[in-house]
N, C-alpha and C positions, 0 to 999 in steps of 0.2 A: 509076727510077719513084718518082714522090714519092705517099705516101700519105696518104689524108684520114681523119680519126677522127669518129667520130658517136658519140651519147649516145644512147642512147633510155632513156626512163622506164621502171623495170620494180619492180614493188611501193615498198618503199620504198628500192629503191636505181636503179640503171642499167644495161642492159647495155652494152659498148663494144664496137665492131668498126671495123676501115678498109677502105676497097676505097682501087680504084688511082684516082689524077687524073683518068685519062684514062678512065674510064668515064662520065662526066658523069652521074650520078645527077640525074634531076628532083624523084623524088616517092618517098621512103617511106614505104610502106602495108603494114598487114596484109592477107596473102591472104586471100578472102571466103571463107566457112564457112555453114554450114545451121547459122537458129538451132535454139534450145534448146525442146527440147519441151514441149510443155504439160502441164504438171507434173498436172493433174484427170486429162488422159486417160492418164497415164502409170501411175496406179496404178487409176482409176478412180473418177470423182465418185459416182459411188452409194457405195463403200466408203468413203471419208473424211464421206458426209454422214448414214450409217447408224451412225456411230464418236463421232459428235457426238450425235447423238442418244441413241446411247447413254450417254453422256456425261451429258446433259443430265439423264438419268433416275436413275440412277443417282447422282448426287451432289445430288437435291431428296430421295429415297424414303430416305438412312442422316442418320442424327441427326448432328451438328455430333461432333470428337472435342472437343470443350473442352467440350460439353452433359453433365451428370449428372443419373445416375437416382436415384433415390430409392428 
């Protein structure tokens, strides 16, 4: 049984595997997967846009650190 080797790209190196001749591979593909969630409803866009704001306020209301008082 004579074997065939494949490359496949994997980061920055490759993986290596052979199957046999005689399986006549047409098409390799990765198996399909559910994507990736949406990342607002995963924690909650009100909590990241309440986090900013607060944000916002909080670094206009404290004086600069490189500002001196007198």
């Amino acid at each position: 049984v004579h074997l065939v080797a494949y490359h496949l790209p994997y980061g920055k190196t490759h993986l290596t595997f052979t199957l046999p001749d005689d399986l006549h591979v047409q098409l390799l593909a990765p198996r399909n997967a559910a994507g990736a969630a949406d990342p607002l409803a995963a924690v909650g866009g009100n909590t990241i846009s309440a986090c900013i704001g607060w944000i916002g306020r909080e670094t206009t209301s404290r004086p600069s650190p490189t500002t001196r008082r007198s």
